[in-house]
PyMOL Python script that loads the backbone (N, CA, C, O; Angstrom):
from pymol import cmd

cmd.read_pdbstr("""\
ATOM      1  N   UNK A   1       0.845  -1.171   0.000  1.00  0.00           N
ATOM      2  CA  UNK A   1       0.000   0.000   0.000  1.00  0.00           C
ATOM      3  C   UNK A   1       0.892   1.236   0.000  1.00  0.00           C
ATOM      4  O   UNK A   1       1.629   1.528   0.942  1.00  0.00           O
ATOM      5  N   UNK A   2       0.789   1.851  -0.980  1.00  0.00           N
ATOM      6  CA  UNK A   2       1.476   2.938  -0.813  1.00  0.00           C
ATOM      7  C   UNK A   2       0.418   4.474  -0.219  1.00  0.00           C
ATOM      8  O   UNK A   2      -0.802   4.624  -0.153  1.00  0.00           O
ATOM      9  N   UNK A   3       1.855   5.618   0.208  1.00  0.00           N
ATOM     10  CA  UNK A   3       1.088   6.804   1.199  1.00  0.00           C
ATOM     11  C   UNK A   3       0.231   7.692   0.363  1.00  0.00           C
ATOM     12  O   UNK A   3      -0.066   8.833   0.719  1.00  0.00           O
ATOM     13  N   UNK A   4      -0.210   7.083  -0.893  1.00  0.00           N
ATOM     14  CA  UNK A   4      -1.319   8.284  -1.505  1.00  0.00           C
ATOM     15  C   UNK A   4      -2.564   7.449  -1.272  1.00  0.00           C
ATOM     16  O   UNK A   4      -3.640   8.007  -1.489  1.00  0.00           O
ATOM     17  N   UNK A   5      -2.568   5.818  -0.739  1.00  0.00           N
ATOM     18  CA  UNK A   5      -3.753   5.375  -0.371  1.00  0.00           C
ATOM     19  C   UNK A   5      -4.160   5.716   0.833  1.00  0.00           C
ATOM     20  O   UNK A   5      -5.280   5.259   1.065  1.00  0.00           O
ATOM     21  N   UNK A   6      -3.470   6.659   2.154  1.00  0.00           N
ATOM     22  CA  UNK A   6      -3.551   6.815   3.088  1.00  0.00           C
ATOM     23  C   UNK A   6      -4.460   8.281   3.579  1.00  0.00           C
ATOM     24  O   UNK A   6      -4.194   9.157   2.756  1.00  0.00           O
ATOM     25  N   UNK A   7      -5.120   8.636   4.306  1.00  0.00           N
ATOM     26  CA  UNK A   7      -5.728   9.843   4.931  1.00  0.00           C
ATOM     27  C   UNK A   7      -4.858  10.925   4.844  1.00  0.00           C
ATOM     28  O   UNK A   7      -3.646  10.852   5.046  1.00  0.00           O
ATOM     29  N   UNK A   8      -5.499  11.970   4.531  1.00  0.00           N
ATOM     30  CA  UNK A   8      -4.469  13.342   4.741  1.00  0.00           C
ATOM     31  C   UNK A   8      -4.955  13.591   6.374  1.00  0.00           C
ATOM     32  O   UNK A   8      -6.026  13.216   6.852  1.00  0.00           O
ATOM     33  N   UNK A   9      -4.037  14.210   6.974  1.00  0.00           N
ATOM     34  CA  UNK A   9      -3.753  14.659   8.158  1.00  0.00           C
ATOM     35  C   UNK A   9      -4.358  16.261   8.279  1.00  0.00           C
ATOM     36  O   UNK A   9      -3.658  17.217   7.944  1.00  0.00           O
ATOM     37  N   UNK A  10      -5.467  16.390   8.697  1.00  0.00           N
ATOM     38  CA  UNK A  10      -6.229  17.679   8.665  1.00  0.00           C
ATOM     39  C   UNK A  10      -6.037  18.734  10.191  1.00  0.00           C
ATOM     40  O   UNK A  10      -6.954  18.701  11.011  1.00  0.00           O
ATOM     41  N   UNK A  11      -5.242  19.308  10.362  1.00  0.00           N
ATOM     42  CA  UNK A  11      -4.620  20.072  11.167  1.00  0.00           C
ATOM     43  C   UNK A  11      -5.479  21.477  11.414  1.00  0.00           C
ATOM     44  O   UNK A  11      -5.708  22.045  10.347  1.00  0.00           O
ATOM     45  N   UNK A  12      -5.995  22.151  12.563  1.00  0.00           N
ATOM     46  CA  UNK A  12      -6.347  23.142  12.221  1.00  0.00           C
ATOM     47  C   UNK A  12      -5.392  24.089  12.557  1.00  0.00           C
ATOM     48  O   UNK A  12      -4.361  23.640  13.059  1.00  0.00           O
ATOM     49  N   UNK A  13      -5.513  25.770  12.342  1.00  0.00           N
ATOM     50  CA  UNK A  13      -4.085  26.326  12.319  1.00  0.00           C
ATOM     51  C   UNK A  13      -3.677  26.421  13.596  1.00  0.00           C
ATOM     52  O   UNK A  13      -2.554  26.209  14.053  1.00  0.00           O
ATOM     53  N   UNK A  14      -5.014  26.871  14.334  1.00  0.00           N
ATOM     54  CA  UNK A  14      -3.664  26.835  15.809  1.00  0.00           C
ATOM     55  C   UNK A  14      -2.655  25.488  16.469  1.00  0.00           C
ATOM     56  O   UNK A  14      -1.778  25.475  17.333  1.00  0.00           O
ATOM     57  N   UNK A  15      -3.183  24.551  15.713  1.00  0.00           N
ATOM     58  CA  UNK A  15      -2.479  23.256  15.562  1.00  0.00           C
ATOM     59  C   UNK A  15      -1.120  23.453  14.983  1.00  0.00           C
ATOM     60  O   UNK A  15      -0.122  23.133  15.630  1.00  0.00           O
ATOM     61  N   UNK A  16      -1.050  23.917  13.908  1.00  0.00           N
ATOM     62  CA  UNK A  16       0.164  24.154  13.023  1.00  0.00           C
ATOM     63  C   UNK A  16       0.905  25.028  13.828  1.00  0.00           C
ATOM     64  O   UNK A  16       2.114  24.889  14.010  1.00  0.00           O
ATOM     65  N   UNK A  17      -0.022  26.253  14.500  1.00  0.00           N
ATOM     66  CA  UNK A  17       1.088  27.142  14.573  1.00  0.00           C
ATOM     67  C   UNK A  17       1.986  26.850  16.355  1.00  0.00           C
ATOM     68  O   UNK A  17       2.918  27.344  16.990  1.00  0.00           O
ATOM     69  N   UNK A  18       0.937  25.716  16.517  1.00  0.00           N
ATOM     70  CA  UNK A  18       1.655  25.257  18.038  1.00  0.00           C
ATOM     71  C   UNK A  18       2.655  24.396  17.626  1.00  0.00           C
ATOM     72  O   UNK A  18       3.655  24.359  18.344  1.00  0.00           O
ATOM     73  N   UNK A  19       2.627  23.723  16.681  1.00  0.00           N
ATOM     74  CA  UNK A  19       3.935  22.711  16.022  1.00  0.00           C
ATOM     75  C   UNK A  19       4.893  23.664  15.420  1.00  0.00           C
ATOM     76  O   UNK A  19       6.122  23.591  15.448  1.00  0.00           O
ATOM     77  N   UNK A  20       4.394  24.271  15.051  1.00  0.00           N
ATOM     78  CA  UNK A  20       5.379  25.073  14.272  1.00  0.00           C
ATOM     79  C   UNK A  20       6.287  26.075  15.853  1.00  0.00           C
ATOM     80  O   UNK A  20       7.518  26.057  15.837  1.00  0.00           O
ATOM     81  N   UNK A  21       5.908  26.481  16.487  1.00  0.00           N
ATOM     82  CA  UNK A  21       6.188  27.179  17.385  1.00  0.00           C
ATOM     83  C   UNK A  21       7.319  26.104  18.266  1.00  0.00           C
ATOM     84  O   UNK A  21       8.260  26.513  18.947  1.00  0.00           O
ATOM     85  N   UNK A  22       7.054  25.069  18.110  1.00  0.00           N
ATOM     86  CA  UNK A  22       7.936  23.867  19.479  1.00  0.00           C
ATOM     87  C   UNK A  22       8.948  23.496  17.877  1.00  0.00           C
ATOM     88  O   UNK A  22       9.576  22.454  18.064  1.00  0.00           O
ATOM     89  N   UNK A  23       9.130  23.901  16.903  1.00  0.00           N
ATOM     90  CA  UNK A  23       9.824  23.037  15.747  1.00  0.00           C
ATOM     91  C   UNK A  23       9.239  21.040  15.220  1.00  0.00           C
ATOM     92  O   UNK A  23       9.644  20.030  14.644  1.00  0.00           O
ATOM     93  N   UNK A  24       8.677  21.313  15.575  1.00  0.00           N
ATOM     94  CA  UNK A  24       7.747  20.028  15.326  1.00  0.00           C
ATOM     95  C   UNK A  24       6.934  19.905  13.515  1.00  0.00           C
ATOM     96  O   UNK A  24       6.164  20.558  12.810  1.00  0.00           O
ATOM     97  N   UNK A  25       7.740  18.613  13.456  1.00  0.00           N
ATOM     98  CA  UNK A  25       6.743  18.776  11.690  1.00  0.00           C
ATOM     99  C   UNK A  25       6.166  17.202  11.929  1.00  0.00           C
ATOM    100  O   UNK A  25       6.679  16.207  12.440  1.00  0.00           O
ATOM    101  N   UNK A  26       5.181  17.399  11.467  1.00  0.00           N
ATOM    102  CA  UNK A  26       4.233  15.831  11.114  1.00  0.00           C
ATOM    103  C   UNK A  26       4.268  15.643  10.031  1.00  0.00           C
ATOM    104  O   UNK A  26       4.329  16.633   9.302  1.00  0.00           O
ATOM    105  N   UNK A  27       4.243  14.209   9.379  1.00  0.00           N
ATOM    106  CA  UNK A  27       3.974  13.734   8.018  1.00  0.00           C
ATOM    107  C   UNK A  27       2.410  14.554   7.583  1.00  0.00           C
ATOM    108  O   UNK A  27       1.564  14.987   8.365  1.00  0.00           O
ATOM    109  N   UNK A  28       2.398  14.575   6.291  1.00  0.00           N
ATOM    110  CA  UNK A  28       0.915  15.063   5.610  1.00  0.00           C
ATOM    111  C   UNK A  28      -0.117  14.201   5.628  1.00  0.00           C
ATOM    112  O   UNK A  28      -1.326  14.419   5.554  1.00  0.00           O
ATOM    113  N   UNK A  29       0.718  12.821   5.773  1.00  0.00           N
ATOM    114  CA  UNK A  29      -1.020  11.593   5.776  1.00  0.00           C
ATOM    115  C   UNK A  29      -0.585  10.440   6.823  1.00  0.00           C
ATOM    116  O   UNK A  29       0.516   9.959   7.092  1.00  0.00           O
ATOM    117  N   UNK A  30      -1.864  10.194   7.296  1.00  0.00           N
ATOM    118  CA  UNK A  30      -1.765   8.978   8.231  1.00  0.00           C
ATOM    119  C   UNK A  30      -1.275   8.007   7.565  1.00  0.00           C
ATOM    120  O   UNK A  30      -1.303   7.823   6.348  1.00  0.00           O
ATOM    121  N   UNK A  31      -0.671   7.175   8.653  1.00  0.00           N
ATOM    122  CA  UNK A  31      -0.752   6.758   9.425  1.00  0.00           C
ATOM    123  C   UNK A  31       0.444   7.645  10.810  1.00  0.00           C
ATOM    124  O   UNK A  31       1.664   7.696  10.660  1.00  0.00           O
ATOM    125  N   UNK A  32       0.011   7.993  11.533  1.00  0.00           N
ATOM    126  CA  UNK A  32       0.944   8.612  12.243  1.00  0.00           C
ATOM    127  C   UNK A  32       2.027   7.136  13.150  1.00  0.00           C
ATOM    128  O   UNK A  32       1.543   6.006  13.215  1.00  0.00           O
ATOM    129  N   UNK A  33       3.454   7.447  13.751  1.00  0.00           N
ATOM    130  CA  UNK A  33       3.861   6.469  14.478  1.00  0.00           C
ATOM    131  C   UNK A  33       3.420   7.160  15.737  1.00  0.00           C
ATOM    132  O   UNK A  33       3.273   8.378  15.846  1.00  0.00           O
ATOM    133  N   UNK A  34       3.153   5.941  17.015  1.00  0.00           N
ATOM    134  CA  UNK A  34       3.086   6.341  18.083  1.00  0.00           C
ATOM    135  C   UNK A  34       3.709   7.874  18.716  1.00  0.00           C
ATOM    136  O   UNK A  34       3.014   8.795  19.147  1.00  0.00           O
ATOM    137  N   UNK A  35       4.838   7.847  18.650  1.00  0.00           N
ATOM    138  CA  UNK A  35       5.615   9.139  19.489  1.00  0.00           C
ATOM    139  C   UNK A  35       4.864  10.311  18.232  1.00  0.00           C
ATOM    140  O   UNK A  35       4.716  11.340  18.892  1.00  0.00           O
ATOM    141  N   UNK A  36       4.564  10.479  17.385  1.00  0.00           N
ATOM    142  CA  UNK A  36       3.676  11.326  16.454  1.00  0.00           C
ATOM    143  C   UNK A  36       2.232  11.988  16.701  1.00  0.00           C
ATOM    144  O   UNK A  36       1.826  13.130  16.486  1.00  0.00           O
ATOM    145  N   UNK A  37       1.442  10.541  17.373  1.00  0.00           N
ATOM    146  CA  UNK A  37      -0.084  10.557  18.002  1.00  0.00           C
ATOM    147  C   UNK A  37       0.308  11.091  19.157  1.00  0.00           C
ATOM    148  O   UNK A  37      -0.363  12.102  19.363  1.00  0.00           O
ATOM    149  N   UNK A  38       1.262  10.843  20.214  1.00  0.00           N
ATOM    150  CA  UNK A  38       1.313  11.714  21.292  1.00  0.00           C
ATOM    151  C   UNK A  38       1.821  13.076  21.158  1.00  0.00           C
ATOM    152  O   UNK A  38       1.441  14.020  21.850  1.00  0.00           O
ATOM    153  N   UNK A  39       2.638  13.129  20.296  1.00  0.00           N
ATOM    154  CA  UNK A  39       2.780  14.817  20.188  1.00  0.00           C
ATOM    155  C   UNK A  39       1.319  15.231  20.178  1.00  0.00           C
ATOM    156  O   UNK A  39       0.709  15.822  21.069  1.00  0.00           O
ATOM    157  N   UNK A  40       0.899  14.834  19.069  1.00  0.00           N
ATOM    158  CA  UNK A  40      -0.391  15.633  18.296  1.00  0.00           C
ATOM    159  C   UNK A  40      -1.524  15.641  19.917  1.00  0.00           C
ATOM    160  O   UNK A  40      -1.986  16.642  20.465  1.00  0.00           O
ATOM    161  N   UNK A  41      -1.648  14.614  20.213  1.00  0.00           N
ATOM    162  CA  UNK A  41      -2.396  14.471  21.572  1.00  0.00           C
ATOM    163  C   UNK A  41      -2.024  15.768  22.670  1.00  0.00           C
ATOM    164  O   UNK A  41      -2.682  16.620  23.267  1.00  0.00           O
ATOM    165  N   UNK A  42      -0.745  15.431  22.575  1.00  0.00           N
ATOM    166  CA  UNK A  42      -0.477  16.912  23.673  1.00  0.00           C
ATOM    167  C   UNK A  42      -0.690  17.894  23.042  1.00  0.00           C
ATOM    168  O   UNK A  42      -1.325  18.603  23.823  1.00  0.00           O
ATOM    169  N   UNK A  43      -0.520  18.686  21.659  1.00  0.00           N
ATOM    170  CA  UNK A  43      -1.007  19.899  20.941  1.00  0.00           C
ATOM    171  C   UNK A  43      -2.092  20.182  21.721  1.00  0.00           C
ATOM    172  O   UNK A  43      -2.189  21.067  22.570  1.00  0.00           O
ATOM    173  N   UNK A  44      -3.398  18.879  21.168  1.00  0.00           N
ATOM    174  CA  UNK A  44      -4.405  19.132  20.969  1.00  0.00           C
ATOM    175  C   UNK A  44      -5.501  19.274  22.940  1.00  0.00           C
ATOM    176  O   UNK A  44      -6.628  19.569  23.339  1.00  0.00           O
ATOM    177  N   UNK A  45      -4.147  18.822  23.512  1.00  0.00           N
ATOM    178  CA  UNK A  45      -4.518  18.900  25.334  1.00  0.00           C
ATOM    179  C   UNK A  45      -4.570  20.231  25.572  1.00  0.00           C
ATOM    180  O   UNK A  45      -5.441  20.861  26.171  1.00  0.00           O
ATOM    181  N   UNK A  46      -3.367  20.692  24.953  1.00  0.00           N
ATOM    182  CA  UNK A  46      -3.185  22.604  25.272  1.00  0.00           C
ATOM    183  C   UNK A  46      -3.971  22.909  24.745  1.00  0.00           C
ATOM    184  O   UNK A  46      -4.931  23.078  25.496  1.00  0.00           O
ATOM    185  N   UNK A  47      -4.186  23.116  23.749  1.00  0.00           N
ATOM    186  CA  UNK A  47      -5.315  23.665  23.329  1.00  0.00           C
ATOM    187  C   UNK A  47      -6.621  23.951  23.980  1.00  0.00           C
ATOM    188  O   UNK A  47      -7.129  25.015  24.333  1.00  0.00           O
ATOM    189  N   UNK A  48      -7.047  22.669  24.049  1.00  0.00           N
ATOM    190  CA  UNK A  48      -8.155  22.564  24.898  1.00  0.00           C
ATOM    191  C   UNK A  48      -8.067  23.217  26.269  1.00  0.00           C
ATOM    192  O   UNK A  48      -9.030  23.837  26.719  1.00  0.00           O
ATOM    193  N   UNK A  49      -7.195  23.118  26.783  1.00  0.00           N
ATOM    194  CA  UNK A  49      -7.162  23.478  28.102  1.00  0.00           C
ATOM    195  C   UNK A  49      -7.275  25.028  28.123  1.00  0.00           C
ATOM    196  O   UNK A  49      -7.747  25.692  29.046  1.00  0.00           O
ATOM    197  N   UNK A  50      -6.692  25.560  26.787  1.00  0.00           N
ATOM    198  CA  UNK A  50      -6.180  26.625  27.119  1.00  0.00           C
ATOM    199  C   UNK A  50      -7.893  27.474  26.407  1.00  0.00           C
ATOM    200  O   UNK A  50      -8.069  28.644  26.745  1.00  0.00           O
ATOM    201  N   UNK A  51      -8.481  27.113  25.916  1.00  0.00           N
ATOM    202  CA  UNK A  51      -9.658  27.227  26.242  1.00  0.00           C
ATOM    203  C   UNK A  51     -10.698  27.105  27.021  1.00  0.00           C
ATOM    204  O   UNK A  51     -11.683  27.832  27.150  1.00  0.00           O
ATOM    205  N   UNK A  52     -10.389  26.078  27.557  1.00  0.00           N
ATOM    206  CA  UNK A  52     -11.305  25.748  28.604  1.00  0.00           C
ATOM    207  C   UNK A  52     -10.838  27.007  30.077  1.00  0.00           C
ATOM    208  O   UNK A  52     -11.496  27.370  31.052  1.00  0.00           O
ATOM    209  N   UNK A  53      -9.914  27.240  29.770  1.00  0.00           N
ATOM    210  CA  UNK A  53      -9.457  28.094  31.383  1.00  0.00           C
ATOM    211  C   UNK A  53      -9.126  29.415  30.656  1.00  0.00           C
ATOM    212  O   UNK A  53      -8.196  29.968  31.242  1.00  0.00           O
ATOM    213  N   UNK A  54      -9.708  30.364  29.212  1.00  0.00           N
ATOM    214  CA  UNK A  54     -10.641  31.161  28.668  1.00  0.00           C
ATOM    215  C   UNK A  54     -11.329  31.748  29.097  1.00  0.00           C
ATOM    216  O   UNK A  54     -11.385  32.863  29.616  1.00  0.00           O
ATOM    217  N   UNK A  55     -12.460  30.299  28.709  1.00  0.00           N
ATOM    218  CA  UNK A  55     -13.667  30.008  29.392  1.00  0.00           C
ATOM    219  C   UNK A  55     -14.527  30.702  30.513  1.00  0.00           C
ATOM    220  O   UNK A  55     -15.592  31.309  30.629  1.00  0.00           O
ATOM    221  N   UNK A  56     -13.104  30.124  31.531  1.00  0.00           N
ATOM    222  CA  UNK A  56     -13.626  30.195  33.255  1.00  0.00           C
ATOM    223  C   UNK A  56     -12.875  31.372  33.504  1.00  0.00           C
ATOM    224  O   UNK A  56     -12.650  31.578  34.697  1.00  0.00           O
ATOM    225  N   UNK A  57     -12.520  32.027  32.863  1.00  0.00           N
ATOM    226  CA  UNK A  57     -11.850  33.036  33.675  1.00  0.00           C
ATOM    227  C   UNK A  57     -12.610  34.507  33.334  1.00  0.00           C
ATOM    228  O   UNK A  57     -12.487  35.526  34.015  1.00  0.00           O
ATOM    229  N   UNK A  58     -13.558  34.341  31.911  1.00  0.00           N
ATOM    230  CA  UNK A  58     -13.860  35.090  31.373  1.00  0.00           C
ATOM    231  C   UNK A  58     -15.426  34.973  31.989  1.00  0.00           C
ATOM    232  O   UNK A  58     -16.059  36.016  32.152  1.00  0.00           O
ATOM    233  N   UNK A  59     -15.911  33.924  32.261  1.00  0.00           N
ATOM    234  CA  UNK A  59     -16.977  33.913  33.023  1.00  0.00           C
ATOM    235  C   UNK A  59     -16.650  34.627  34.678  1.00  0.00           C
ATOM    236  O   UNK A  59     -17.231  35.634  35.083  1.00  0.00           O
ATOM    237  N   UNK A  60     -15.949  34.109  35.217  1.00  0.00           N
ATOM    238  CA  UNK A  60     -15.441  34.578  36.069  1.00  0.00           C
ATOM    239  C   UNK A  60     -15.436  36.352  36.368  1.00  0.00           C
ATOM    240  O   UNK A  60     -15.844  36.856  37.414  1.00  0.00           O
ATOM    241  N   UNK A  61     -14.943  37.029  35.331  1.00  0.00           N
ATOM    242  CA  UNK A  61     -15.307  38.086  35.300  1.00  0.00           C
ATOM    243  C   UNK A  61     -16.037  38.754  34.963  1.00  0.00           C
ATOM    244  O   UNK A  61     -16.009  39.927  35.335  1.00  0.00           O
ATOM    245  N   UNK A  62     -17.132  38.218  33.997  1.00  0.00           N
ATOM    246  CA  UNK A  62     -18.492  38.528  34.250  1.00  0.00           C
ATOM    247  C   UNK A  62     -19.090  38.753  35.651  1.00  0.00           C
ATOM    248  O   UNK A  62     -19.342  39.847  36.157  1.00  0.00           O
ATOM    249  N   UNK A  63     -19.254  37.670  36.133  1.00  0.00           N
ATOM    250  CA  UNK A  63     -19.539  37.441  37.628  1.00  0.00           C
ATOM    251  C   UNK A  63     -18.706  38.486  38.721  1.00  0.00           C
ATOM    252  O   UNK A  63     -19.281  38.788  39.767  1.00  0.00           O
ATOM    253  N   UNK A  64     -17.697  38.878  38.510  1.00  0.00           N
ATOM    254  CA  UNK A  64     -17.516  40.152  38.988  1.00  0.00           C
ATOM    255  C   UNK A  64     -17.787  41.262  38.742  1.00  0.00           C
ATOM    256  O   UNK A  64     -17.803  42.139  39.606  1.00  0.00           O
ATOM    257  N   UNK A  65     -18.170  41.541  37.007  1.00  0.00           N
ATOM    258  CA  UNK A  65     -19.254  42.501  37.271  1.00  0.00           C
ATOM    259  C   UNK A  65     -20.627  42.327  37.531  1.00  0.00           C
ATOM    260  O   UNK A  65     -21.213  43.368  37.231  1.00  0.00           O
ATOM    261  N   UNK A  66     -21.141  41.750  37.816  1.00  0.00           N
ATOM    262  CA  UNK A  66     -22.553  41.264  37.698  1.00  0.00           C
ATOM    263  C   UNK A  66     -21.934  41.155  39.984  1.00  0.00           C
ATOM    264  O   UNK A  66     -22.577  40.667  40.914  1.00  0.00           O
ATOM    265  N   UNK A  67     -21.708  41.267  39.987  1.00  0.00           N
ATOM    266  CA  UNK A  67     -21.415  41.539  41.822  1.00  0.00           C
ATOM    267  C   UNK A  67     -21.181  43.220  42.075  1.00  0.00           C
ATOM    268  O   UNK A  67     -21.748  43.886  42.941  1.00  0.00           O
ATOM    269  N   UNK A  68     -20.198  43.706  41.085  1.00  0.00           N
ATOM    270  CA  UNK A  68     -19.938  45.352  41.415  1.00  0.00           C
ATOM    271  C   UNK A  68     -21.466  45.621  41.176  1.00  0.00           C
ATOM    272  O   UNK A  68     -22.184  45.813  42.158  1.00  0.00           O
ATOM    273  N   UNK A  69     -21.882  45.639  40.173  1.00  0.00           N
ATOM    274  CA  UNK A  69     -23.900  46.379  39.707  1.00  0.00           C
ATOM    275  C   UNK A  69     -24.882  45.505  40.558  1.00  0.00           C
ATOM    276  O   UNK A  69     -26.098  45.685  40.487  1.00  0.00           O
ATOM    277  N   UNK A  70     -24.346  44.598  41.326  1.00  0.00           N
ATOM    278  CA  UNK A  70     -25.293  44.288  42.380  1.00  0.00           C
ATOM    279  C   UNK A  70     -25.010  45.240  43.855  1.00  0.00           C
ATOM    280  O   UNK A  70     -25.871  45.705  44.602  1.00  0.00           O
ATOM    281  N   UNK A  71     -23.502  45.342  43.979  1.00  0.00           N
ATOM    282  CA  UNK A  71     -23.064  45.942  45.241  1.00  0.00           C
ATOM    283  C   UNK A  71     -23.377  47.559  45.145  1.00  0.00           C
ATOM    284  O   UNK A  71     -23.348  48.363  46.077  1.00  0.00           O
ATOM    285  N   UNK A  72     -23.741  47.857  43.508  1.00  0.00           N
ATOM    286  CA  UNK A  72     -23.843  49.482  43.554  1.00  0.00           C
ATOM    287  C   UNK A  72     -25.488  50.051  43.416  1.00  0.00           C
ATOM    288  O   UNK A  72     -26.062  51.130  43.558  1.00  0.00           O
ATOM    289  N   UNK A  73     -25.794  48.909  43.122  1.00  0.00           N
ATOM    290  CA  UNK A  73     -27.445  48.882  43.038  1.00  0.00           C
ATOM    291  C   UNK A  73     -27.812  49.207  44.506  1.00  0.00           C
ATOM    292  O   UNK A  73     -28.376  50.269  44.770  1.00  0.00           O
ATOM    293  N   UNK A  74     -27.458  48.187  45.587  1.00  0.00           N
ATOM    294  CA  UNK A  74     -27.574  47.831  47.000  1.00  0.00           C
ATOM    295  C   UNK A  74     -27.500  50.036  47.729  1.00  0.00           C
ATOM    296  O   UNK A  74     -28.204  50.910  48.235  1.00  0.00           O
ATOM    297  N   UNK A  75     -26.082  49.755  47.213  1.00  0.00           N
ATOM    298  CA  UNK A  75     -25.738  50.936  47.797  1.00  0.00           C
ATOM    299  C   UNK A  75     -26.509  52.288  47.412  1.00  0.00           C
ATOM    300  O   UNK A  75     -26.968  53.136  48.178  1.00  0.00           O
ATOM    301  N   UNK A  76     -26.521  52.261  46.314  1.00  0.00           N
ATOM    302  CA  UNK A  76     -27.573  53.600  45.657  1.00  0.00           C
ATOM    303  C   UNK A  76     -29.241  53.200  46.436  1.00  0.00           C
ATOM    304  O   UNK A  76     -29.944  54.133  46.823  1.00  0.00           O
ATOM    305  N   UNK A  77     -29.564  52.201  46.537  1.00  0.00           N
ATOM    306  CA  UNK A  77     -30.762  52.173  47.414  1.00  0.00           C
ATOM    307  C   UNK A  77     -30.716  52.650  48.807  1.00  0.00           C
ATOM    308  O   UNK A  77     -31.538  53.347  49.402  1.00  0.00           O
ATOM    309  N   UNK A  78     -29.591  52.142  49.223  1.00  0.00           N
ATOM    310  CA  UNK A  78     -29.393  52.517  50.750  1.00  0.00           C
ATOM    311  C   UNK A  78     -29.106  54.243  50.666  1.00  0.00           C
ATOM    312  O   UNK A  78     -29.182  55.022  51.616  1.00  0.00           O
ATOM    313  N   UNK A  79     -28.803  54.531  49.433  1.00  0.00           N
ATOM    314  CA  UNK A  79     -29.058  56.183  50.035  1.00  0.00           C
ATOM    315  C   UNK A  79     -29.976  56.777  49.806  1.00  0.00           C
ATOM    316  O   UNK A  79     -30.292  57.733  50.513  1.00  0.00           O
ATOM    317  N   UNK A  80     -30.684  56.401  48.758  1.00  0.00           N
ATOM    318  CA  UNK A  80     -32.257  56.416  48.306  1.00  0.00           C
ATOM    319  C   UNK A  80     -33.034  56.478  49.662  1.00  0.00           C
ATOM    320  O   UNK A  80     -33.593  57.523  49.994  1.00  0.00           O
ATOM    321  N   UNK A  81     -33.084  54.844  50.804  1.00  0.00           N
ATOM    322  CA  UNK A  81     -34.261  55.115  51.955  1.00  0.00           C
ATOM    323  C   UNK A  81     -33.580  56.344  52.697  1.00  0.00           C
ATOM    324  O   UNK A  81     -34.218  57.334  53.055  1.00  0.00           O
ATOM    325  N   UNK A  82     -32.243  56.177  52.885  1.00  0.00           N
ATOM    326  CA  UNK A  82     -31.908  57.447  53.586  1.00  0.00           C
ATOM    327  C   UNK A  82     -32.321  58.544  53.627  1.00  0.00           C
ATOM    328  O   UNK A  82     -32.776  59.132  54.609  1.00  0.00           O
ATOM    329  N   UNK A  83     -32.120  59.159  51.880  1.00  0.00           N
ATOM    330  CA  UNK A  83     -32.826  60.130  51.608  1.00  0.00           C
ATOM    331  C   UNK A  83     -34.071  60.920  51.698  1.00  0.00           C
ATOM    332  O   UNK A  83     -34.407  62.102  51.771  1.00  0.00           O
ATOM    333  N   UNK A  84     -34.812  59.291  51.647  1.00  0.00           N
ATOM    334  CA  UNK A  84     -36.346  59.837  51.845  1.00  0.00           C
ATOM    335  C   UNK A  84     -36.435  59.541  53.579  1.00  0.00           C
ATOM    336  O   UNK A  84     -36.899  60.495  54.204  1.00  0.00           O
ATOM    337  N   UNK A  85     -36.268  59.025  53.932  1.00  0.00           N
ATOM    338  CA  UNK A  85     -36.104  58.852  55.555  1.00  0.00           C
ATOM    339  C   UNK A  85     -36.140  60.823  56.161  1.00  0.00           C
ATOM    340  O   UNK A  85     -37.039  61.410  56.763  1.00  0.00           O
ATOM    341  N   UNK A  86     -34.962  61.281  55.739  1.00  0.00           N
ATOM    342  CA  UNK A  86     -35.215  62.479  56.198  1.00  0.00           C
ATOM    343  C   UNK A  86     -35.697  63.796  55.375  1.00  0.00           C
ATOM    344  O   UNK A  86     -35.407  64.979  55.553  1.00  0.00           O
ATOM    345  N   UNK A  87     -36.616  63.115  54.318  1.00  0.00           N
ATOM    346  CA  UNK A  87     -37.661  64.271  53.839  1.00  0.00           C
ATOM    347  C   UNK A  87     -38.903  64.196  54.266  1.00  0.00           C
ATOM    348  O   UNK A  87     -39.725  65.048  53.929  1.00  0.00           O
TER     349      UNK A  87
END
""", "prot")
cmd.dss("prot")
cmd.show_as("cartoon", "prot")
cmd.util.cbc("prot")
cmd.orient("prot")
């Protein structure tokens, strides 16, 4: 069997540009060798991760504003009864 009967290797770019960044080159078509699938495996771990903790951090700060416009809401009321308290 020769490698034009084989799968092309479909990479997306931040894939490439994380291989490309460590000096790392992969063949163009499967079959990958083991130590090949684990590179690509770890690429594709960072990646993920590095989205996933994006994600949470960006939610995360939502949720801190969504606490300041709760804590300033609170407070602008509390001077609100005040206010009317002594009119």
């Amino acid at each position: 069997m020769t490698s034009s009967h084989h799968a092309e290797l479909v990479l997306s770019d931040e894939e490439k540009d994380l291989l490309r960044k460590e000096g790392i080159q992969l063949p163009s078509h499967l079959p990958l060798t083991r130590e090949e699938e684990k590179i690509l495996r770890s690429v594709r771990r960072r990646i993920r991760n590095k989205v996933g903790s994006c994600g949470s951090s960006l939610s995360f700060r939502l949720c801190d504003v969504h606490l300041f416009d709760i804590v300033y809401i609170i407070k602008k009321s509390k001077k609100l009864s005040t206010f009317k308290k002594w009119s």
